[in-house]
Backbone as CSV, one residue per row, in Angstrom:
resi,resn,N_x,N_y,N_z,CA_x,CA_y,CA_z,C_x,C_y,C_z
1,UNK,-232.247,31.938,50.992,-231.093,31.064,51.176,-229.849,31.938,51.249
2,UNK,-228.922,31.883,52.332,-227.712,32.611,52.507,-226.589,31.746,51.891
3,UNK,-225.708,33.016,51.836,-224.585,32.879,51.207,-223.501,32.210,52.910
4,UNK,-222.795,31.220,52.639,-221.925,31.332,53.648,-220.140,31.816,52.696
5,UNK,-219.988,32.513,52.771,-218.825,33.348,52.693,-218.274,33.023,50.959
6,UNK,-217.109,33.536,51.253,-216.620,33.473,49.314,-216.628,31.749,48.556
7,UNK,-216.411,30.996,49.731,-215.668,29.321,48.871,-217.676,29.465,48.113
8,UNK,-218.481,29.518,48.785,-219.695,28.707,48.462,-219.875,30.012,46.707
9,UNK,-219.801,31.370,47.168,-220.067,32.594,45.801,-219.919,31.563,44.665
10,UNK,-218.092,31.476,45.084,-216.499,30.686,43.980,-217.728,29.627,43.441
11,UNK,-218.014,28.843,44.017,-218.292,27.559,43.804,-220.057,27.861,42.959
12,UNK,-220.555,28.106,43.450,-221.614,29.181,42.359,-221.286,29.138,41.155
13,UNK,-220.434,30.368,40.928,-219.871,30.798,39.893,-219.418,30.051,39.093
14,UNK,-218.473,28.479,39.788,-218.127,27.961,39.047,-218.319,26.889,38.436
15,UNK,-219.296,26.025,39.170,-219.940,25.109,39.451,-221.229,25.379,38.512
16,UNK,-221.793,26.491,39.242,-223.765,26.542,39.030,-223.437,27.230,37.347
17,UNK,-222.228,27.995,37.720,-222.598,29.175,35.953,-221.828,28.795,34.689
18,UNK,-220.530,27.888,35.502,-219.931,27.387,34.458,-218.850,28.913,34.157
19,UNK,-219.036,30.006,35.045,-217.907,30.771,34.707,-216.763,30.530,34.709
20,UNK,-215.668,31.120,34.468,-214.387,30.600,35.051,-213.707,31.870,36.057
21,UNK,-213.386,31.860,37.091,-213.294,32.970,38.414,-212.599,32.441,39.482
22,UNK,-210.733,32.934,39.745,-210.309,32.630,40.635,-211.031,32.854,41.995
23,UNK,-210.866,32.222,42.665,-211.265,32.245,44.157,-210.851,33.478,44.436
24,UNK,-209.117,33.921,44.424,-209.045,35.063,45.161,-209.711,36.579,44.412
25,UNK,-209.991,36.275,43.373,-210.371,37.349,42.686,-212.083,37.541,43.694
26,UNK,-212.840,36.740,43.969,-213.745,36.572,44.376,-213.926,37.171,45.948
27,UNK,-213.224,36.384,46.660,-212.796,37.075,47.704,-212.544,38.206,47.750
28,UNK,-211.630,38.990,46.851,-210.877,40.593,46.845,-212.278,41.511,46.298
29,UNK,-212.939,41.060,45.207,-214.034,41.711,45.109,-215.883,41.751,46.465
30,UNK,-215.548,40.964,46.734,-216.839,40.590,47.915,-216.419,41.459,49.138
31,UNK,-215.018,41.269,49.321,-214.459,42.213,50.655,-214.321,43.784,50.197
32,UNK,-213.860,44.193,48.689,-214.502,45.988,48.183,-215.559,45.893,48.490
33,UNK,-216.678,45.131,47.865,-218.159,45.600,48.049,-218.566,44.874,49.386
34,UNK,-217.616,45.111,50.242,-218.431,45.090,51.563,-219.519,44.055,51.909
35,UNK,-219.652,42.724,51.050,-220.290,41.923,51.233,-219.390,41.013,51.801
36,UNK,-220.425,40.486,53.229,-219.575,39.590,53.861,-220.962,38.015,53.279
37,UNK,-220.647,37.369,53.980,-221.162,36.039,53.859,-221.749,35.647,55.475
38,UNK,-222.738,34.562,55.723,-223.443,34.271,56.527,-223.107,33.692,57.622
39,UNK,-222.491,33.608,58.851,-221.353,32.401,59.397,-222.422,31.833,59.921
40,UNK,-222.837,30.034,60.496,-223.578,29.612,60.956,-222.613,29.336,62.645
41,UNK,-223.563,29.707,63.275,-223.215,29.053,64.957,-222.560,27.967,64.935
42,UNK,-221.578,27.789,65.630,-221.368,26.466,65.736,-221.957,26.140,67.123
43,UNK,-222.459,24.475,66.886,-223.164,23.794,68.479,-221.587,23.287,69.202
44,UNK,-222.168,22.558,69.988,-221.686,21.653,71.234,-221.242,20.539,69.693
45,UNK,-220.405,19.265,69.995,-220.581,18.559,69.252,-221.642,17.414,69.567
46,UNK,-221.367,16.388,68.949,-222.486,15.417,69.599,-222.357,14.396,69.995
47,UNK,-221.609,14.297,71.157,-221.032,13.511,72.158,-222.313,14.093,72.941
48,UNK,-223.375,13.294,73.829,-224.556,13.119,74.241,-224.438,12.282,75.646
49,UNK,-223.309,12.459,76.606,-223.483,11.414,77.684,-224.630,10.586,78.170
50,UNK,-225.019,9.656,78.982,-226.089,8.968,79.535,-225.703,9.264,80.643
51,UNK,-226.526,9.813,81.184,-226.350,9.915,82.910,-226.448,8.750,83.738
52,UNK,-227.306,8.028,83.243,-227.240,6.536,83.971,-226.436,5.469,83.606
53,UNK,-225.720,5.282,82.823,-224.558,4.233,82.917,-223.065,4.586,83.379
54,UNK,-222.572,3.867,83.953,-221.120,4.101,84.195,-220.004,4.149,83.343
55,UNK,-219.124,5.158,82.895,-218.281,5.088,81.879,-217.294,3.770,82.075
56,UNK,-216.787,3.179,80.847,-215.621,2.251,80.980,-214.883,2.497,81.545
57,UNK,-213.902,1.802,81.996,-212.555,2.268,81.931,-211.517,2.583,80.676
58,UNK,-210.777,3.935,80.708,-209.822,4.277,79.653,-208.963,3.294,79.665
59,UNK,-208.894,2.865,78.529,-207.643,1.397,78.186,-206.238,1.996,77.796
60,UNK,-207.201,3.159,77.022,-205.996,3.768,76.267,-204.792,5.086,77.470
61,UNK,-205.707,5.886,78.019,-204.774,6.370,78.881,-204.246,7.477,78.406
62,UNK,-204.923,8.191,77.239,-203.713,9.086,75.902,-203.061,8.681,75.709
63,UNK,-202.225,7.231,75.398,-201.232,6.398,74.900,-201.505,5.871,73.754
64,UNK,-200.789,6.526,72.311,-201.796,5.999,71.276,-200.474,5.778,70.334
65,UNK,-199.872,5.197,71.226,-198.558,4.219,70.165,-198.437,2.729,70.034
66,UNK,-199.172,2.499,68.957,-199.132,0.928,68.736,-198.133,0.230,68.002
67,UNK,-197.632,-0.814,68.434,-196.494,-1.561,67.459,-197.223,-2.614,65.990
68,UNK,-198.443,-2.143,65.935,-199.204,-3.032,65.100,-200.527,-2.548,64.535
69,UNK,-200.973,-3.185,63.087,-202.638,-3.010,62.959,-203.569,-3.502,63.640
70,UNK,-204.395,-3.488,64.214,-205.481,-3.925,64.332,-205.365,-3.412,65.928
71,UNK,-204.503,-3.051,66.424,-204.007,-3.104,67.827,-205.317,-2.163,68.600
72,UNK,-205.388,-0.434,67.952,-206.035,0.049,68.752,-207.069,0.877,67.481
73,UNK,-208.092,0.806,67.894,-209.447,1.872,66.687,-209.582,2.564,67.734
74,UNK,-210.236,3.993,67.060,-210.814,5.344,67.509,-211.914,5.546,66.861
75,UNK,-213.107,5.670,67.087,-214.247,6.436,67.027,-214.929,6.916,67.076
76,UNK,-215.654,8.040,66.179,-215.935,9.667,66.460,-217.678,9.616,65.460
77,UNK,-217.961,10.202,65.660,-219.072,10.837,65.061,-219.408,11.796,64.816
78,UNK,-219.451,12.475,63.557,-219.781,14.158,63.377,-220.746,14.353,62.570
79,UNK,-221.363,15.691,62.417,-222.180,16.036,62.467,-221.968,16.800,60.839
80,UNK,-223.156,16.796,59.942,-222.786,17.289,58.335,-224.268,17.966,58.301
81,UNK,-224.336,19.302,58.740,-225.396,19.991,57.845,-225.491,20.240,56.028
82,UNK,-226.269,19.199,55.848,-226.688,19.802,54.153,-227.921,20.410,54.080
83,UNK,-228.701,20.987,52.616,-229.356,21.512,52.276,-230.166,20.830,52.897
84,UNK,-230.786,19.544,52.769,-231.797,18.408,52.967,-231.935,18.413,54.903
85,UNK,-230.947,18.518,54.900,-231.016,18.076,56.370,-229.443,17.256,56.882
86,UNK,-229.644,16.982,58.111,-227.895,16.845,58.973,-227.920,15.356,58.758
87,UNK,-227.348,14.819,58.060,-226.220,13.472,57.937,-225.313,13.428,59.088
88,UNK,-225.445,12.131,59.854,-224.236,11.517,60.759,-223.250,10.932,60.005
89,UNK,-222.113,11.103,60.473,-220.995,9.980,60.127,-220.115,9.305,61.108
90,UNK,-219.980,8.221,61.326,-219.227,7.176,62.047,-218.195,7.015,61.439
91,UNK,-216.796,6.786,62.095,-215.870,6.568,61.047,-215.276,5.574,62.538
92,UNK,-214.277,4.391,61.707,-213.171,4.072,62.513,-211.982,3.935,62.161
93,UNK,-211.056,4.733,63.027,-209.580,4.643,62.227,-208.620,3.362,63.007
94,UNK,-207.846,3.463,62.414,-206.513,2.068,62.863,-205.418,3.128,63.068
95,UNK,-205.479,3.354,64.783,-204.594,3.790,64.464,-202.989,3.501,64.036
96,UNK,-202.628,2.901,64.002,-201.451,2.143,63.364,-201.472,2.974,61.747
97,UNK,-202.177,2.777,61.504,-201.818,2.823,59.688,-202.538,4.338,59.739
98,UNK,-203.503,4.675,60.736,-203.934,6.158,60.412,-204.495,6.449,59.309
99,UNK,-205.605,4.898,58.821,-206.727,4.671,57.800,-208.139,4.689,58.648
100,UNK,-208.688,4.988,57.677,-210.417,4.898,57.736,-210.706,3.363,57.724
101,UNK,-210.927,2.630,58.456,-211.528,0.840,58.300,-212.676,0.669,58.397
102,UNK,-213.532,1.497,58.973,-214.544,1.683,58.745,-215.395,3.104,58.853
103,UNK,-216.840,2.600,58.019,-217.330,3.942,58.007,-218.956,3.726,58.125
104,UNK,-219.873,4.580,58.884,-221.401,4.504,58.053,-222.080,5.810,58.271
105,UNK,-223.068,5.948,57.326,-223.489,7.232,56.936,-225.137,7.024,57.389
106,UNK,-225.322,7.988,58.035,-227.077,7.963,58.209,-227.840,9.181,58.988
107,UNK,-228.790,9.369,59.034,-229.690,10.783,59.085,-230.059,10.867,60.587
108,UNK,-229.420,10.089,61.605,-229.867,9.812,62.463,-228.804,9.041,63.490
109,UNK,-228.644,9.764,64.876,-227.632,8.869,65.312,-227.589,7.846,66.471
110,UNK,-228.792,7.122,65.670,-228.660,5.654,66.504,-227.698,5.137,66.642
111,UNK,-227.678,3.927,67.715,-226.637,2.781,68.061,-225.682,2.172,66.981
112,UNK,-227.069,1.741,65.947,-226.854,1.558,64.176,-225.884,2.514,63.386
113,UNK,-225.676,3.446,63.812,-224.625,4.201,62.597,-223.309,4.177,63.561
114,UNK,-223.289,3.110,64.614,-221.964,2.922,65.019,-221.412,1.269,65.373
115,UNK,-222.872,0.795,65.546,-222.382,-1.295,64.969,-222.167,-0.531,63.601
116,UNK,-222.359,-0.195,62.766,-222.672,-0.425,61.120,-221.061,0.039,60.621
117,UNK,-220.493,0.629,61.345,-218.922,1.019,61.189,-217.887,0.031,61.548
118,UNK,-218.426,0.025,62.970,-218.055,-1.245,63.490,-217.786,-2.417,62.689
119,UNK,-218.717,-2.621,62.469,-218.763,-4.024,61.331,-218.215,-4.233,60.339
120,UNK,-218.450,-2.838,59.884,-217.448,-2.843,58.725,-215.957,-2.467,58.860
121,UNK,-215.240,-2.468,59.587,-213.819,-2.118,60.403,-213.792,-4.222,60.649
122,UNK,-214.485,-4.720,60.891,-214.246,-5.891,61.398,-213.886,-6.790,60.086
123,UNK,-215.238,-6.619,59.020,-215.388,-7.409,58.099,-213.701,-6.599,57.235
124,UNK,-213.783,-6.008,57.254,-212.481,-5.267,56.372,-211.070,-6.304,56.913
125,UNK,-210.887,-5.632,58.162,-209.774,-6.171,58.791,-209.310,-7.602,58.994
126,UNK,-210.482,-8.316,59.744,-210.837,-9.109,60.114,-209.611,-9.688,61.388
127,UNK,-209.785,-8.690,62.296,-208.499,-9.005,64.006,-208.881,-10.209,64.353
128,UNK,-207.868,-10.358,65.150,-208.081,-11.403,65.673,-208.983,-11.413,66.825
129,UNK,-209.504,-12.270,67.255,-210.630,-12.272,68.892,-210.294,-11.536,69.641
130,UNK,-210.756,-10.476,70.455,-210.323,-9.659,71.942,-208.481,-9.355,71.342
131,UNK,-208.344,-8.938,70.561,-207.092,-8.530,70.113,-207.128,-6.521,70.009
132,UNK,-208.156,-6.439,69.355,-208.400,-4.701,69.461,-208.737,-4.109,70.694
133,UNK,-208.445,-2.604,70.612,-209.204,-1.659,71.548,-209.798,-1.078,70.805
134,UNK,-211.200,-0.598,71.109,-211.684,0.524,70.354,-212.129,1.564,71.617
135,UNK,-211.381,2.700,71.221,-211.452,3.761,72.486,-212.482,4.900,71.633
136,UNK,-212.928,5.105,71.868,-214.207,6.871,71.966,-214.607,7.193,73.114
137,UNK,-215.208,8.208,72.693,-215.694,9.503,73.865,-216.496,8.815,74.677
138,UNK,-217.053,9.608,75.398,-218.171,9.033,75.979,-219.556,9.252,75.870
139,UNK,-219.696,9.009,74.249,-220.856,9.437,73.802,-222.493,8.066,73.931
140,UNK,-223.591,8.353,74.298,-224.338,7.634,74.650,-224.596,6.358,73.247
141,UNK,-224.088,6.326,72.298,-224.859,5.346,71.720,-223.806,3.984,71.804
């Protein structure tokens, strides 16, 4: 199991041993002894087009000034390597208030970990009918 750089050592140390050890002290000693830490690749993200459907039309336009809540959502999906394995996350923001309204978490990035945000952005808020935009990428689910 690799080390990825000083925060994870710090967090070891402070966390796993219960020592007590500034960060930068940690850092300043790892960079004398010439120990670096592990960097992982970064991918593509995971925006996944469908070649066979036709994209929407942009509503939004890069125009992301609303006079109101509920007016326009954004949603994204990223990607969380843990020990266990990669967790999805769905999030939707307002942008107006530039809150989280919804969110869902899952191991897998079905259709489901983006109704399931969805829904919960709805049940939270609760807009009015055909009153929102919700603009994202053009990712297949």
């Amino acid at each position: 199991r690799g080390t990825y750089g000083w925060p994870r050592v710090h967090a070891e140390l402070t966390l796993g041993l219960g020592l007590v050890v500034n960060h930068k002290r940690v850092a300043r000693l790892m960079r004398e002894a010439g120990i670096q830490g592990l960097y992982r690749r970064r991918r593509r993200g995971c925006t996944v087009r469908d070649p066979h459907t036709e994209p929407y039309t942009d509503l939004v336009d890069r125009e992301v000034s609303v006079d109101g809540p509920n007016e326009l959502w954004c949603t994204d999906i990223t990607e969380h390597p843990t020990e266990e394995g990669k967790v999805y996350c769905a999030a939707v923001l307002d942008a107006y208030s530039r809150r989280v309204v919804g969110w869902s978490i899952d191991d897998n990035m079905r259709t489901e970990l983006v109704t399931d945000a969805l829904g919960m952005a709805i049940t939270r808020r609760s807009p009015e009918p055909y009153s929102a935009i919700l603009h994202s990428d053009h990712g297949s689910q």
